[in-house]
Residue frames relative to the residue before (quaternion, step in Angstrom):
aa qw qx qy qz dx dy dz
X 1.0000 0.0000 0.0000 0.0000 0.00 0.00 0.00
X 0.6141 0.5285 -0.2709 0.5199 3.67 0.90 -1.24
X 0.7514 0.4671 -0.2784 0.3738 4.04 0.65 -1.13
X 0.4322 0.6799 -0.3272 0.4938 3.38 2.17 -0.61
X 0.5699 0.7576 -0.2029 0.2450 3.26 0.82 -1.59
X 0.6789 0.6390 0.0484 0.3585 2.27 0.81 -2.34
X 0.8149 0.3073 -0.0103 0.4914 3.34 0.71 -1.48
X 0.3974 0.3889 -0.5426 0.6297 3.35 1.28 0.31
X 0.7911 0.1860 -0.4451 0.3761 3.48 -0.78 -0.84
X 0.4927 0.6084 -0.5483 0.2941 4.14 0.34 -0.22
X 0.6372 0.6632 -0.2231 0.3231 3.28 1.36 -1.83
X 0.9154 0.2648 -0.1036 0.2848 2.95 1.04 -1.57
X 0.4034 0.4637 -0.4610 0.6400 3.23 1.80 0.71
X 0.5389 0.3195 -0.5869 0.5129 3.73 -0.03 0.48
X 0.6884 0.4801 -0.3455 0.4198 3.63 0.16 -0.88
X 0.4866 0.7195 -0.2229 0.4426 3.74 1.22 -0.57
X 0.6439 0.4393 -0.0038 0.6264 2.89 0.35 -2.56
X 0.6111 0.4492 -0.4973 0.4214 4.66 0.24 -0.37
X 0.8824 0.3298 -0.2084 0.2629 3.03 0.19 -1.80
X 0.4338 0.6828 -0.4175 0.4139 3.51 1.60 -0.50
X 0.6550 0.6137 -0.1097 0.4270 3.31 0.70 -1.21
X 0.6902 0.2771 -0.2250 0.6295 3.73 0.60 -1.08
X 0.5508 0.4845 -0.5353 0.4188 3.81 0.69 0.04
X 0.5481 0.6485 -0.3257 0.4158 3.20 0.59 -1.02
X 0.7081 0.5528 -0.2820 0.3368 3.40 0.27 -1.39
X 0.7006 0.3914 -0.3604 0.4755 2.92 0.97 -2.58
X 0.7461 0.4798 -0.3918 0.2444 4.01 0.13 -1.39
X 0.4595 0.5243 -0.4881 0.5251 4.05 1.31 0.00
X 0.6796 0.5037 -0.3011 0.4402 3.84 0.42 -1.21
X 0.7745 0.3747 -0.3666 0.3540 3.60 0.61 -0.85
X 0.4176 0.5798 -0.5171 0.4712 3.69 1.83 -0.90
X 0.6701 0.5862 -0.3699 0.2657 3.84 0.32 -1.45
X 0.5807 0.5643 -0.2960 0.5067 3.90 1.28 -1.31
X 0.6293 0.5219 -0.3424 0.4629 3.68 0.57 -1.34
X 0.7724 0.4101 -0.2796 0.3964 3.66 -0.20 -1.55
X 0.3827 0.6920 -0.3948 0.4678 3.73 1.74 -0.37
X 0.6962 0.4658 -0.2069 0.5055 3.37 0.16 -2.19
X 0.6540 0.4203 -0.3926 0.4915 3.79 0.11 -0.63
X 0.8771 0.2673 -0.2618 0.3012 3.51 0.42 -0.79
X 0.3156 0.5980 -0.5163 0.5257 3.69 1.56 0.61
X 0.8058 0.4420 -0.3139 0.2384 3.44 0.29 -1.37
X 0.4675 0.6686 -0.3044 0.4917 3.24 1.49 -0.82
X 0.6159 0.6627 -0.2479 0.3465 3.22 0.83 -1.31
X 0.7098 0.4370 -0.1072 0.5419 3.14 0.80 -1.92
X 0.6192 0.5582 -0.3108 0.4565 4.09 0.82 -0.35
X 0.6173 0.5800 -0.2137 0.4867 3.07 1.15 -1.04
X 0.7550 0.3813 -0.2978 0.4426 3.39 0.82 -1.23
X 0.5548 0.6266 -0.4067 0.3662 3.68 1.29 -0.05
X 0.4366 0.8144 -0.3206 0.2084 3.01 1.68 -1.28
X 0.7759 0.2783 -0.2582 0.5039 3.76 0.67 -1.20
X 0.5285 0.4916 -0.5385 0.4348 3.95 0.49 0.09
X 0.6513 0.5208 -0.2876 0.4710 3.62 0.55 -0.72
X 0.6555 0.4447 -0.3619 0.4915 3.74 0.81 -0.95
X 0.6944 0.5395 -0.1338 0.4569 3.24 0.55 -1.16
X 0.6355 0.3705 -0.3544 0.5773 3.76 0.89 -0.33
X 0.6551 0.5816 -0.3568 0.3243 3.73 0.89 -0.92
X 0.5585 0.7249 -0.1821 0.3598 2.92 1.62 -1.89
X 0.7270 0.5208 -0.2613 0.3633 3.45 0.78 -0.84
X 0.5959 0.5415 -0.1597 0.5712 3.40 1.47 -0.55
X 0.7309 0.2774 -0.1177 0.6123 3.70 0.78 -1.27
X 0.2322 -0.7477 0.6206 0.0427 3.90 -0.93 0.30
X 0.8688 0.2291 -0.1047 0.4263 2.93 0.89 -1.62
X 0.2557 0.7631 -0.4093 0.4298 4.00 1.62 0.70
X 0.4247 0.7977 -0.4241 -0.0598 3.67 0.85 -0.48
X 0.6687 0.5375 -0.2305 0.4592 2.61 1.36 -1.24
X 0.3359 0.6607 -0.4887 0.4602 3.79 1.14 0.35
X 0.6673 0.5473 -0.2896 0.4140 3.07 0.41 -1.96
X 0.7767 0.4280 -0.2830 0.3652 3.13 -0.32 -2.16
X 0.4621 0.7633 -0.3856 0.2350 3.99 0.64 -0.75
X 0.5177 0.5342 -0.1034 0.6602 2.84 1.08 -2.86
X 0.7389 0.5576 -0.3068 0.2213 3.18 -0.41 -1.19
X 0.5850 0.5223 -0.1023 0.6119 3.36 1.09 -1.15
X 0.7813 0.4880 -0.1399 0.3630 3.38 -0.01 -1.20
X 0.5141 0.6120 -0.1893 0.5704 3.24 1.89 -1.06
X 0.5620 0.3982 -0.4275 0.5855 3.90 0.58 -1.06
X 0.8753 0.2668 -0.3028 0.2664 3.31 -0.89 -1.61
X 0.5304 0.2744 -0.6726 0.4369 4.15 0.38 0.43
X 0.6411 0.4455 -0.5639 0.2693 3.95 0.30 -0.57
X 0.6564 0.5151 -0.2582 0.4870 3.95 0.86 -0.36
X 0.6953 0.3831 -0.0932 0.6009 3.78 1.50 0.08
X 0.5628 -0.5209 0.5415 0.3445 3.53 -1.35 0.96
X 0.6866 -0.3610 0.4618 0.4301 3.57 -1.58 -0.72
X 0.2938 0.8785 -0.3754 0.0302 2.96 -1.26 0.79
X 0.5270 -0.7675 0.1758 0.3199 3.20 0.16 1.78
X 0.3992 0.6906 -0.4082 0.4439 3.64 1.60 -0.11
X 0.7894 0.4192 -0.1301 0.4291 3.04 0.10 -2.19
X 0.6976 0.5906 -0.2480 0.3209 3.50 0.98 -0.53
X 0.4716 0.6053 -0.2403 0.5945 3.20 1.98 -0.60
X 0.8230 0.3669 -0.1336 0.4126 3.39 0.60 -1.26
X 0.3705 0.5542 -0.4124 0.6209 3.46 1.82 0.10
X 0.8644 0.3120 -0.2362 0.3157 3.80 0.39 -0.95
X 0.4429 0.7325 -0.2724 0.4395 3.23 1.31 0.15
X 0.6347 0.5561 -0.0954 0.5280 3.09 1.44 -1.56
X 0.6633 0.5935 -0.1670 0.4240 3.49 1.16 -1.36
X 0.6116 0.4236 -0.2995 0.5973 3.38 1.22 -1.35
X 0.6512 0.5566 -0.4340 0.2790 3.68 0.65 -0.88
X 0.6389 0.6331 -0.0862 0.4284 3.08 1.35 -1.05
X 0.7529 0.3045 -0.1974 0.5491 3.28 1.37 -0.03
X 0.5457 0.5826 -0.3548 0.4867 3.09 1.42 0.55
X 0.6370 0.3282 -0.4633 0.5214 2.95 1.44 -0.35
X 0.4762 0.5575 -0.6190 0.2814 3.71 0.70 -0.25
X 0.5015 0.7572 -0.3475 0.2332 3.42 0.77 -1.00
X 0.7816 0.3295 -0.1616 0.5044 3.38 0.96 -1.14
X 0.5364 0.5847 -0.3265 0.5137 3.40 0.91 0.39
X 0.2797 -0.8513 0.4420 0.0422 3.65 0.12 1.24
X 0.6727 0.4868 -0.2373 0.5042 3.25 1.35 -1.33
X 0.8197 0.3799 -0.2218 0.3668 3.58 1.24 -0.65
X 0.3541 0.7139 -0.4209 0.4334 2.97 1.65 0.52
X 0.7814 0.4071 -0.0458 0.4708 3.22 0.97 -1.67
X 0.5807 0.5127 -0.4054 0.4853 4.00 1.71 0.67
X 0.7063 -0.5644 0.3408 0.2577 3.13 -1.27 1.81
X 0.8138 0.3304 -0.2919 0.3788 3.67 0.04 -0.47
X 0.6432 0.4392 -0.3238 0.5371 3.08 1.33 -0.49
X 0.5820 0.3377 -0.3862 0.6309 4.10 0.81 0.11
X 0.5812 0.0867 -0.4636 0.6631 4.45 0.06 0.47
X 0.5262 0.4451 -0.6628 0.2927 3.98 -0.66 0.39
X 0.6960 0.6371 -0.1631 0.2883 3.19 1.03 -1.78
X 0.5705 0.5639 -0.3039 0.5140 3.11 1.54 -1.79
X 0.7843 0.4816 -0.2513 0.2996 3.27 0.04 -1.36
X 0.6359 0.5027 -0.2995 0.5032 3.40 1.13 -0.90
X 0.6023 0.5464 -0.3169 0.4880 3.88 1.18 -0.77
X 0.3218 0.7665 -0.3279 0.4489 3.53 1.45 -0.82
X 0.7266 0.4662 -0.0151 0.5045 3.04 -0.26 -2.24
X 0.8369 0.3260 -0.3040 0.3176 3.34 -0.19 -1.09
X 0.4358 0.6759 -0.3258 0.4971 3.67 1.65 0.14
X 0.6622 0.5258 -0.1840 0.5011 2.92 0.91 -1.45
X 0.6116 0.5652 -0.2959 0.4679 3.53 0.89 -0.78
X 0.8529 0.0685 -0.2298 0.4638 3.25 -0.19 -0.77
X 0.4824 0.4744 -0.5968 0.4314 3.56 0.30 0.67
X 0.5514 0.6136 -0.3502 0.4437 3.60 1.10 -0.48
X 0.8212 0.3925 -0.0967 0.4028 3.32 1.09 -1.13
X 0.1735 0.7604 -0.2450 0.5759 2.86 2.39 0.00
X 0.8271 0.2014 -0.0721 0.5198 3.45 -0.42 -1.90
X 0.6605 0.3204 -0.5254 0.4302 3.85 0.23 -0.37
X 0.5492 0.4079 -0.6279 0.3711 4.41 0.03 -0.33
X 0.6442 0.5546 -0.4101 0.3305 3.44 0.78 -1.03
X 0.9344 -0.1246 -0.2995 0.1470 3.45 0.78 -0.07
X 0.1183 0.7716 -0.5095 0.3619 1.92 0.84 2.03
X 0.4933 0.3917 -0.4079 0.6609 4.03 1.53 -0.35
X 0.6269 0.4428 -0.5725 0.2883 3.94 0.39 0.25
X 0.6209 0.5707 -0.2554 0.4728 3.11 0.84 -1.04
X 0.7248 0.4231 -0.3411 0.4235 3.89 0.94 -0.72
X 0.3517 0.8435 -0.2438 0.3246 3.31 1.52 -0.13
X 0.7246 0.4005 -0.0370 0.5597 2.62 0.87 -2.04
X 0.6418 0.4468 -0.4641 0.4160 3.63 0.86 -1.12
X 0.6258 0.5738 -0.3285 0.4139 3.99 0.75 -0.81
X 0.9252 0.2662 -0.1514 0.2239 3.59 0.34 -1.00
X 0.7569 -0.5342 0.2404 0.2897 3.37 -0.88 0.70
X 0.7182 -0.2570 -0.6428 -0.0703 2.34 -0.52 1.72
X 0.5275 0.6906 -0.3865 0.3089 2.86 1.35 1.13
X 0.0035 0.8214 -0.3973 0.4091 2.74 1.51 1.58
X 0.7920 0.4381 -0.0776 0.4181 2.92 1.26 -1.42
X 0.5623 0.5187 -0.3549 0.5374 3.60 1.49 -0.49
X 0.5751 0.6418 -0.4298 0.2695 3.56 1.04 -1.16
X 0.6061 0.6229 -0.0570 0.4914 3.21 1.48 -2.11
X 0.6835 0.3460 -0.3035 0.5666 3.92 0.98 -0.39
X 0.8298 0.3460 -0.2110 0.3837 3.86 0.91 -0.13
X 0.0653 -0.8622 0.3868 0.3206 2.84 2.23 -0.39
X 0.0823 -0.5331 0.7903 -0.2905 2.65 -0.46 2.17
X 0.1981 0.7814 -0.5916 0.0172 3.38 -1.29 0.69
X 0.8120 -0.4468 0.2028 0.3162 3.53 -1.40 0.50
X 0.3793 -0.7905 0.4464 0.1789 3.37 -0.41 1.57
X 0.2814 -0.6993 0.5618 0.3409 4.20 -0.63 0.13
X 0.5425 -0.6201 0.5072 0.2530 3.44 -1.68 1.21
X 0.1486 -0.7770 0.5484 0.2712 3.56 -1.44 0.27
X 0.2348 -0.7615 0.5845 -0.1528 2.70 -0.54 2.48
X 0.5665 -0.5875 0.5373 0.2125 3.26 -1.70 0.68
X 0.6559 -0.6078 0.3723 0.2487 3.14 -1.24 1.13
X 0.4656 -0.6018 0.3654 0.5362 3.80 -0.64 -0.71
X 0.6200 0.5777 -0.3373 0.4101 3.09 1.05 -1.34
X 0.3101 0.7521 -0.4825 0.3245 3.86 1.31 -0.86
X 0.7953 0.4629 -0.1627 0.3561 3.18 0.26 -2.31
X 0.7007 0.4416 -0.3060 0.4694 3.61 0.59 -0.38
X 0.5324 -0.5722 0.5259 0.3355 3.66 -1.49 1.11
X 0.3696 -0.7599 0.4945 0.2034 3.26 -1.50 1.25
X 0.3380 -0.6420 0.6428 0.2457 3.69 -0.99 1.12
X 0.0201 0.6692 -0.7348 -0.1088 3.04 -1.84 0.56
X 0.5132 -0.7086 0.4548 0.1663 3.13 -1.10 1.14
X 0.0528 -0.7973 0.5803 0.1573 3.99 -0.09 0.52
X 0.5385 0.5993 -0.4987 0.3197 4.03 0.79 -0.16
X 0.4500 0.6775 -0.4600 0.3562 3.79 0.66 0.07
């Protein structure tokens, strides 16, 4: 009777210690799918990147160092995992980059550069709803690593707390672009 006992409660803390665990996994695997979606989309933005430089270029001359920036910045995510750095500093550049389109009337109003834009605005939807659903589970996944009691499995597999992709400060502020150069 006592060895019955025994093995029920053995059973059901292995059975415990399984499913705690395969949660873990599926909610690591799904943070893993998300940080994916962020990095296709980037992907696909990027590959606009030179139609857009190159359509802008023709209008602006004196922006280079804009260009060469994007430009720059472009190689090293293609040479580099995701990363919520490089991604800030990819968007900075972008906003910078459309400010100067901004002052350019004639290039506001030229076909490739209004379906570059659309398409690139596209994307940039796609983005932060992407980045949307991966914090989301990513505060799932910290959840579990935080709460009782699978606090403890996290700590026995070292499963630990994943970081949000938050916006810079400077992000929050309107970008200045300097034409006296």
């Amino acid at each position: 009777m006592l060895i019955n006992v025994i093995l029920i409660v053995i059973v059901i803390i292995t059975g415990f210690l399984l499913a705690s665990y395969n949660s873990f996994i599926r909610s690591n695997n799904r943070v893993k799918q998300r940080e994916s979606a962020i990095d296709v989309l980037l992907n696909q933005r990027f590959e606009l990147l030179p139609n857009l430089i190159e359509t802008v270029k023709g209008y602006s001359k004196h922006e280079s160092s804009t260009f060469e920036n994007l430009s720059k910045l472009r190689s090293s995510y293609n040479n580099s995992n995701f990363s919520v750095d490089e991604t800030n500093k990819i968007d900075k550049e972008f906003g910078r980059l459309f400010a100067i389109a901004e002052s350019y009337p004639e290039l506001k109003a030229n076909t490739n550069f209004l379906d570059l834009q659309s398409n690139l605005k596209e994307i940039e939807n796609k983005l932060n709803v992407a980045r949307m659903r991966y914090n989301d589970a990513v505060t799932s996944f910290n959840n579990k690593v935080e709460s009782v009691p699978s606090n403890i499995i996290a700590k026995i597999f070292g499963f630990t707390q994943k970081e949000l992709f938050k916006l810079e400060e400077n992000k929050k502020e309107n970008i200045k672009v300097d034409f006296s150069k």
